[in-house]
Legacy VTK file of the C-alpha trace (Angstrom):
# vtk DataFile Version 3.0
C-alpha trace
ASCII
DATASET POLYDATA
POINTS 362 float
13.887 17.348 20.701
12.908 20.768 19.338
10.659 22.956 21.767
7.055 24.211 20.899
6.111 26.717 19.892
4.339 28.723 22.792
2.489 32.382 23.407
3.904 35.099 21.441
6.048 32.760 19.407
3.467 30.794 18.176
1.094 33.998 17.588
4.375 35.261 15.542
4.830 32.242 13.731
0.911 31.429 12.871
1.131 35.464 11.044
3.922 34.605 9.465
3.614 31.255 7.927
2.010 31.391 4.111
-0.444 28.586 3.090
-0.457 27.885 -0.627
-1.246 25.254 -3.055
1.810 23.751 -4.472
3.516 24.848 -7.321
5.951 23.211 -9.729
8.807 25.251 -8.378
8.357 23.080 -5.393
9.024 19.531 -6.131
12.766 19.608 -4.913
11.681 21.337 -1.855
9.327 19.217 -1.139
11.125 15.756 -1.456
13.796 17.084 0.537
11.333 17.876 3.326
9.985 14.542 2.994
13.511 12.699 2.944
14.390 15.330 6.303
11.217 13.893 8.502
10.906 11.054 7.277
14.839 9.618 7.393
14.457 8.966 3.454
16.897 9.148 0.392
14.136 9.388 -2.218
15.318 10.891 -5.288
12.525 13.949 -7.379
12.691 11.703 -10.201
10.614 8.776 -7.660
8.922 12.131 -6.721
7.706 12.863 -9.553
6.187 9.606 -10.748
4.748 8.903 -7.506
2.961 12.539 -7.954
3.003 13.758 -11.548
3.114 10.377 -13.163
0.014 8.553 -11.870
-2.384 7.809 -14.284
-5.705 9.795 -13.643
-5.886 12.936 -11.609
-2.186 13.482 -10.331
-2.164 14.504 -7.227
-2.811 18.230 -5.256
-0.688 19.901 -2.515
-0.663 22.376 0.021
2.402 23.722 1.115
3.197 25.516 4.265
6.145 28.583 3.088
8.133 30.508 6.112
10.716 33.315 5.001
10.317 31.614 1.436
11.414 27.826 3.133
8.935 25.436 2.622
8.488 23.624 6.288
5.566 21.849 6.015
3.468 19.934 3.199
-0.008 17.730 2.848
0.047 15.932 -0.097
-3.277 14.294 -1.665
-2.799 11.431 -4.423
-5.432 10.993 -6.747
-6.795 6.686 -7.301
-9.498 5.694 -9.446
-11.886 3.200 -7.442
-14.798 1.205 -8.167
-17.396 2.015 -5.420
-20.360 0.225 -5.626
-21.512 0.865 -9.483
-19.423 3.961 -10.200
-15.675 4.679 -10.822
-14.586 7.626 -8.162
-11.786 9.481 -7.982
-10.202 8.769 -4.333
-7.986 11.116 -2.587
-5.396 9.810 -0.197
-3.492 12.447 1.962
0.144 10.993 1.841
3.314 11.717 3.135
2.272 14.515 5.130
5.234 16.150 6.785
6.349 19.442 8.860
9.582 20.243 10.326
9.791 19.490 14.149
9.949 22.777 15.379
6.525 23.603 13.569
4.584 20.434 15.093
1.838 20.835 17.168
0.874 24.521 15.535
-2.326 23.642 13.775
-0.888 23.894 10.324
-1.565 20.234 9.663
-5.143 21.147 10.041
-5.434 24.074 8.022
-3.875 22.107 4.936
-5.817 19.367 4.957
-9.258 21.422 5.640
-8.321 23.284 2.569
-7.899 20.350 0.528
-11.924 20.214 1.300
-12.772 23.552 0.759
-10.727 24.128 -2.700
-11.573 20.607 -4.329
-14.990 18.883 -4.926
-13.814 15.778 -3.366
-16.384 12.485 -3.273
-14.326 10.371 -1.377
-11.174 10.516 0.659
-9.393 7.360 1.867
-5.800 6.531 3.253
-3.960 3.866 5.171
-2.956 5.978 8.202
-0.719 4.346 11.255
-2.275 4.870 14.585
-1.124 8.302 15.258
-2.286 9.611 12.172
-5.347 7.819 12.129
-6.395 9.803 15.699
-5.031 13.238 13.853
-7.428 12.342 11.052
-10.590 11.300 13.079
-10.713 13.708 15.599
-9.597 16.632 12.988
-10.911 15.526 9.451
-13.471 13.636 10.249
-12.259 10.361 8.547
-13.558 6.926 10.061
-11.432 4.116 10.156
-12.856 0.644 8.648
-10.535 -1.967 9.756
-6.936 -2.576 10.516
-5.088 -3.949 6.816
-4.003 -7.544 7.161
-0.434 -8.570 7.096
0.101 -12.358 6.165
3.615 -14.054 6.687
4.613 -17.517 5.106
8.443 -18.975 6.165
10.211 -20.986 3.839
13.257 -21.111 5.749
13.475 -20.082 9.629
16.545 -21.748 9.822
18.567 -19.219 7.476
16.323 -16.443 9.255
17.738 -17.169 12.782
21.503 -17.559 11.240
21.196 -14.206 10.207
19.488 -12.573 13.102
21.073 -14.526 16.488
23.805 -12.356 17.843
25.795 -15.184 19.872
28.001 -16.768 16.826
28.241 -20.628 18.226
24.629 -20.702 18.692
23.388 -20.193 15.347
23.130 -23.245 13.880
21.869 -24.889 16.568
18.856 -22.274 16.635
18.464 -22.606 12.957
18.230 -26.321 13.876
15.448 -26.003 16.712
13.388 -23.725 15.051
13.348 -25.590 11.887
10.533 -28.389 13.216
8.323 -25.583 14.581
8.389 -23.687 11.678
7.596 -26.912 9.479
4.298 -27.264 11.124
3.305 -24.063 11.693
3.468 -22.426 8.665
2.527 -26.419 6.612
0.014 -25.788 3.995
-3.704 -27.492 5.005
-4.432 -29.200 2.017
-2.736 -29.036 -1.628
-2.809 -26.555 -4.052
-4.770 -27.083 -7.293
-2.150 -25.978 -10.102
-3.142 -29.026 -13.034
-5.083 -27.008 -16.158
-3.697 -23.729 -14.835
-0.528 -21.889 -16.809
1.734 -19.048 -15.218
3.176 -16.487 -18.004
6.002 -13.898 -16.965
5.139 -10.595 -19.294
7.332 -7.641 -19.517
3.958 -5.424 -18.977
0.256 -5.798 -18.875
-1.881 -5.154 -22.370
-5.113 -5.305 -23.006
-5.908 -8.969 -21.604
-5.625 -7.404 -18.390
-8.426 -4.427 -19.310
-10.659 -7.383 -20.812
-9.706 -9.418 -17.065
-10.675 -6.152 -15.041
-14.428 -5.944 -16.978
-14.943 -9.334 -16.074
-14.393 -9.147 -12.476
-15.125 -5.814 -11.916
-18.229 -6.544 -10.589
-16.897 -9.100 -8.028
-16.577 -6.987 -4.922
-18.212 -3.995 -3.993
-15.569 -1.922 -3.499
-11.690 -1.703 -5.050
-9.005 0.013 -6.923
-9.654 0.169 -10.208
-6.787 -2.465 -11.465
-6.777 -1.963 -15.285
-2.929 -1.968 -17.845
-2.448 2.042 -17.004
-2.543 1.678 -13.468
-1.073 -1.362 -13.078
1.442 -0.834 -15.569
2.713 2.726 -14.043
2.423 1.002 -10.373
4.899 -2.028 -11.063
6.491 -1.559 -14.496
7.668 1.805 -14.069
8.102 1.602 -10.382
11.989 3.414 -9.798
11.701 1.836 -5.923
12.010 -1.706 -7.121
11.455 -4.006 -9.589
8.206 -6.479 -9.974
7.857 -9.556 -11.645
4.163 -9.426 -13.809
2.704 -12.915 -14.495
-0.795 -14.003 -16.209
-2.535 -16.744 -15.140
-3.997 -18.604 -17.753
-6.528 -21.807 -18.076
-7.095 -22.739 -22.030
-4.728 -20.158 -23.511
-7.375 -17.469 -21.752
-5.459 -14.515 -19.218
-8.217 -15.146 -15.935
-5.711 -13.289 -14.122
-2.379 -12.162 -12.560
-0.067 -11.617 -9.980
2.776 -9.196 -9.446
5.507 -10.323 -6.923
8.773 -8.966 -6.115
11.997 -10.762 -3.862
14.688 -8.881 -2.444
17.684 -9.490 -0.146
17.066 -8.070 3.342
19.398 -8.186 6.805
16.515 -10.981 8.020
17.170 -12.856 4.635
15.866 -13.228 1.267
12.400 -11.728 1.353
9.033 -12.106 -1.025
6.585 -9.847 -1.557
3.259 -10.733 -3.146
2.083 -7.328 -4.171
-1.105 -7.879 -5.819
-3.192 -10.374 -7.257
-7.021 -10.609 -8.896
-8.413 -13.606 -10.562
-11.708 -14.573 -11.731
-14.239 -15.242 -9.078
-13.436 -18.884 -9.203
-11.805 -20.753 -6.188
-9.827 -22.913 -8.043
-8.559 -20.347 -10.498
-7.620 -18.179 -6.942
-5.575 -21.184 -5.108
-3.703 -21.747 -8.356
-2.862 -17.810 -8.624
-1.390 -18.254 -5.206
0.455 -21.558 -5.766
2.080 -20.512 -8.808
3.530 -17.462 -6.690
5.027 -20.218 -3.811
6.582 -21.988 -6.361
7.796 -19.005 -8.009
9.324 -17.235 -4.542
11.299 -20.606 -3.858
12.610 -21.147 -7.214
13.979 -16.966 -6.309
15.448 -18.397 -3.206
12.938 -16.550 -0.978
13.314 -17.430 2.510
9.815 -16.011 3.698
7.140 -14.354 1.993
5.071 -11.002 3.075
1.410 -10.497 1.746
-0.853 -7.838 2.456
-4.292 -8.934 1.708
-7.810 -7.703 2.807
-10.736 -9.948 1.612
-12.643 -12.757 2.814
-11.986 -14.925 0.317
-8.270 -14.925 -0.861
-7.708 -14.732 3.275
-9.372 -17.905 3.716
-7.014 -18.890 0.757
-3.654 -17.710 2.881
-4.430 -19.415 5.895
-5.151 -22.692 4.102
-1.370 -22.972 2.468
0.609 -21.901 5.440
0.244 -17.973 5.882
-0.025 -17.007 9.545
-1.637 -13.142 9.775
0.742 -11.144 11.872
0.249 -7.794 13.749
-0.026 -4.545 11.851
-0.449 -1.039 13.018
-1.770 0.228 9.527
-5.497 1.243 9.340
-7.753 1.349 6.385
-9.553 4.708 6.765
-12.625 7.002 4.447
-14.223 9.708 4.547
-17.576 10.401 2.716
-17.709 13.419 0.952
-21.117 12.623 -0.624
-23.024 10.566 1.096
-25.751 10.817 -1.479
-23.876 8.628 -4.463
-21.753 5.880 -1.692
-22.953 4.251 1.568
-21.268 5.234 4.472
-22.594 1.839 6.281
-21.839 -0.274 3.511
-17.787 1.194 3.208
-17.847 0.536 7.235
-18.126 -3.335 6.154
-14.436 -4.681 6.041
-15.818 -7.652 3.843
-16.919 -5.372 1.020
-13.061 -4.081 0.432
-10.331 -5.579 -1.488
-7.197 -4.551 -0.379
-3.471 -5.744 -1.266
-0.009 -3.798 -1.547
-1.080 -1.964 -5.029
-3.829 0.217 -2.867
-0.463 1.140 -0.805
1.568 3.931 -1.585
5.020 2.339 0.099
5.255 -0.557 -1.360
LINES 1 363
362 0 1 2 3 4 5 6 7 8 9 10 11 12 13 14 15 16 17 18 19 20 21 22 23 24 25 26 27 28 29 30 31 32 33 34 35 36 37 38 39 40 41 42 43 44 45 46 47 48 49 50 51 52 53 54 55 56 57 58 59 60 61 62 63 64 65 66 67 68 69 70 71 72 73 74 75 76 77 78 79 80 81 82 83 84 85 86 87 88 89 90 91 92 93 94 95 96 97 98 99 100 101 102 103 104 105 106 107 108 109 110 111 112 113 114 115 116 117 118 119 120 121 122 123 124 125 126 127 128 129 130 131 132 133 134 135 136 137 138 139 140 141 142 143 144 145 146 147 148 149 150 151 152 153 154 155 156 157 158 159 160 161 162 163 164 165 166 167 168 169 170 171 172 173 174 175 176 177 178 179 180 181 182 183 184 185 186 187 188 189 190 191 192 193 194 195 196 197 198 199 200 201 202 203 204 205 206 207 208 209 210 211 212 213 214 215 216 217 218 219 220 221 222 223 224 225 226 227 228 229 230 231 232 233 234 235 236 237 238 239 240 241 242 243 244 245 246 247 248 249 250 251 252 253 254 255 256 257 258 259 260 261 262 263 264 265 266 267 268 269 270 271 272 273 274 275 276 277 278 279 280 281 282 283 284 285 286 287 288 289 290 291 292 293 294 295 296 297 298 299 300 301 302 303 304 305 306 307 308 309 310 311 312 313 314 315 316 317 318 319 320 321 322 323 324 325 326 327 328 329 330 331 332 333 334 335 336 337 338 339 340 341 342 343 344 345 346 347 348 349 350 351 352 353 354 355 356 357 358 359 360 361
């Protein structure tokens, strides 16, 4: 582990160390710090449209420059929410990185207090893990609204254990035990409504989807604003993975969709369901969710992964067999402007509607 800095060192190093906003000269830099703290491979091109790409506002940088190397970033994303009865630009500090040796100097600070002081930001938000989430609170003053729901459904515990058990003979008879227990703890409570409903696989949302997102705009008090460009740039042209877009339909009529993704992992086949909105209409969100079950097992998934945060589809989840499991990820805000949004109402867990599009790793 690399030392502190400490005394005259640090004094030396605090002179010396240049704090700029980020210019386009930058971008390979940058990613390769990322990829260097974080353990990643991510290529500038998956840079570039997770930064430069993004529909609406891009996204603002500070850098931290030493002997012209860059050693230390904070990044801020730029997401168009609905907030009560406006649309707000939301910045989200992501991806904020410094090279060990640097840690612990106050640079971190100094970036993200200039983010404040250079930009006439409303309304700052983030998914922080718990370390970051103290950094931010007790430095940026962000306050943290709830902890972000993770919901897990099994399929198939038996092929999970075969590929997780390290004692060879034992396997199947694992698979074989765990089987029955898995059966009735992840059983759906009653059955899923799917008659007068049609699912419809599309190659990329059009402007069903914008008509969709006026209608149920008004639904909840407070979410990402889910219309084709967004949606389109955060699944279709996603260069992490690929997602599978569907429309749900009743009578010919798109009353909403569902994006899902499955991919092979060391634990087995996984699903992800990585967003969803419907019309407010419990029927219309059980068959939105049933369609996706029946869709993950036709892909061979042998569990599915949901992150979800709202009363009602939650209520949903637990009824057909998702179990919420433990999550270090917090939902976290800070009020700019406490004039145009209420700081009490954004406290309220029940008035957000979270799922893996409002995340920038999935």
């Amino acid at each position: 582990m690399a030392k502190r800095l400490k005394g005259k060192a640090l004094e030396e190093f605090k002179n010396a160390v240049k704090l700029r906003p980020f210019e386009s000269r930058d971008a390979e830099p940058c990613n390769t710090l990322y990829n260097l703290v974080f353990k990643q491979e991510r290529t500038v091109d998956q840079w570039r449209w997770l930064y430069e790409e993004r529909p609406r506002g891009g996204h603002a940088t500070f850098v931290a420059e030493l002997d012209g190397e860059i050693i230390g970033q904070y990044p801020t994303v730029f997401t168009l929410y609905k907030l009560g009865d406006r649309e707000v630009l939301a910045a989200d500090h992501i991806d904020a990185s410094m090279k060990r040796e640097y840690q612990g100097t106050g640079v971190y600070s100094k970036m993200g207090n200039m983010h404040h002081e250079c930009f006439d930001l409303v309304f700052g938000m983030g998914f922080p893990t718990p370390i970051y989430y103290r950094f931010g609170s007790k430095t940026l003053g962000y306050i943290g609204v709830s902890k972000v729901p993770k919901w897990l459904k099994i399929f198939r515990s038996e092929r999970i254990i075969e590929r997780t058990v390290p004692v060879k003979p034992f396997v199947k008879l694992a698979g074989a035990l765990c089987k029955p227990a898995t059966q009735i703890l992840f059983r759906a409570k009653e059955k899923i409504p799917l008659e007068g409903f049609a699912f419809e696989k599309v190659e990329a949302f059009d402007g069903r989807v914008d008509a969709l997102w006026e209608r149920v705009k008004e639904d909840r008090p407070f979410l990402l604003v889910r219309d084709s460009a967004f949606l389109n740039w955060r699944f279709r042209k996603n260069p992490f993975r690929r997602f599978d877009l569907f429309h749900l339909l009743r009578g010919g009529e798109v009353i909403g969709y569902v994006v899902c993704t499955v991919a092979a992992f060391k634990r087995g086949r996984k699903g992800f369901l990585a967003d969803l909105l419907v019309i407010r209409d419990p029927e219309a969100e059980k068959a939105a969710i049933g369609f996706a079950l029946e869709h993950f097992r036709s892909c061979g998934a042998d569990y599915v992964i949901c992150l979800m945060l709202d009363k009602y589809y939650m209520d949903h989840l637990k009824r057909f067999g998702f179990v919420r499991i433990p999550t270090r990820t917090f939902l976290a805000f800070k009020n700019f402007n406490p004039g145009k949004i209420n700081s009490e109402k954004l406290c309220i867990p029940d008035n957000w509607y979270i799922s893996g599009a409002d995340a920038d790793w999935v």
